[in-house]
N, C-alpha and C positions, 0 to 999 in steps of 0.2 A: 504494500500500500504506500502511496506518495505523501512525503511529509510537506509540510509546510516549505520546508526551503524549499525541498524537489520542487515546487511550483513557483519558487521567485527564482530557479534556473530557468525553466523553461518560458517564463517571461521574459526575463534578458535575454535569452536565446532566439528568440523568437523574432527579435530586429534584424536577425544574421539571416532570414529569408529574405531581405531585400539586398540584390546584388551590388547596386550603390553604398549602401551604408557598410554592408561588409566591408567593400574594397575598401572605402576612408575609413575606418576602422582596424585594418590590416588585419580583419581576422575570415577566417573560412565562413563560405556560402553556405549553408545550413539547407542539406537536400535528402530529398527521400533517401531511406534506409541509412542514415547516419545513427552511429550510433553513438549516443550521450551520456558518458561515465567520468565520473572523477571524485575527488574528495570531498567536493560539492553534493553531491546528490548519495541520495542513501543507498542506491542499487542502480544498475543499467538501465538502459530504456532505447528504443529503435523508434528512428522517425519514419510512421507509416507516409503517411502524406504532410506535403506543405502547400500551402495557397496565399500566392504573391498577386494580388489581384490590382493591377496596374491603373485602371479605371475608379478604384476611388481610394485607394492608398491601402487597401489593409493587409497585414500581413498575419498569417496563422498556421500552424502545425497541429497535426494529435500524433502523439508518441504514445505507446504501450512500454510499461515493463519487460524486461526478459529475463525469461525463469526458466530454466533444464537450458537455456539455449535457445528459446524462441523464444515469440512475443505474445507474450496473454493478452490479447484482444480482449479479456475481459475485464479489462481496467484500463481501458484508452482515455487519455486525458488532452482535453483540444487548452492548446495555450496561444495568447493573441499581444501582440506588439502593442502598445498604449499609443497613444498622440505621440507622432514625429513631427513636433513643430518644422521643421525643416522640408519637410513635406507636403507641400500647398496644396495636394490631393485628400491627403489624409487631413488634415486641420479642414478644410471645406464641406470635406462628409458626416468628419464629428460634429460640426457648427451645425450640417442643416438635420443630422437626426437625432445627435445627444442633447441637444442646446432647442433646435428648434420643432423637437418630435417628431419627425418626417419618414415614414416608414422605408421610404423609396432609397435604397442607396444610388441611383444613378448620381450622376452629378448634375447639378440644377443648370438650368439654361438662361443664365442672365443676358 
């Protein structure tokens, strides 16, 4: 089971699916079937899918545990990059649906 930190790794991790931020960052591109261990997190885990969605900034993964060697899909955990200010996609989308309730994620046509 995911502790508390395992889920503030996979929040910072979670910005390393955007290829930009990686690269100015100098750290690796965060892609499927990566696997995420370290002294950080309480046990292993394997990134099933990630979702770099260019159209309104967000970025997101679900990684599973792995146990004997593989991955318990029965404890996937979807983790989501917060506001990248730096991001004038992502700060636009959060404005018109966190801020302005708008169910619509497209991007508004001003």
């Amino acid at each position: 089971m995911a502790t508390e930190r395992d889920y503030n790794v996979f929040a910072d991790e979670a910005y390393q699916i955007d290829k930009t931020r990686a690269k100015n960052e100098d750290r690796a591109l965060l892609l499927k079937g990566d696997i995420l261990e370290g002294t950080k997190l309480s046990q292993s885990y394997i990134v099933l899918e990630v979702a770099d969605n260019n159209k309104n900034g967000m970025q997101a993964m679900a990684v599973a545990p792995i146990k004997d060697g593989i991955a318990d899909t029965s404890e996937v955990i979807i983790a989501y990059a917060g506001t990248d200010f730096d991001d004038k996609l992502d700060v636009l989308t959060d404005a018109t649906t966190v801020v302005g309730g708008d169910v619509d994620l497209s991007i508004p046509q001003w």
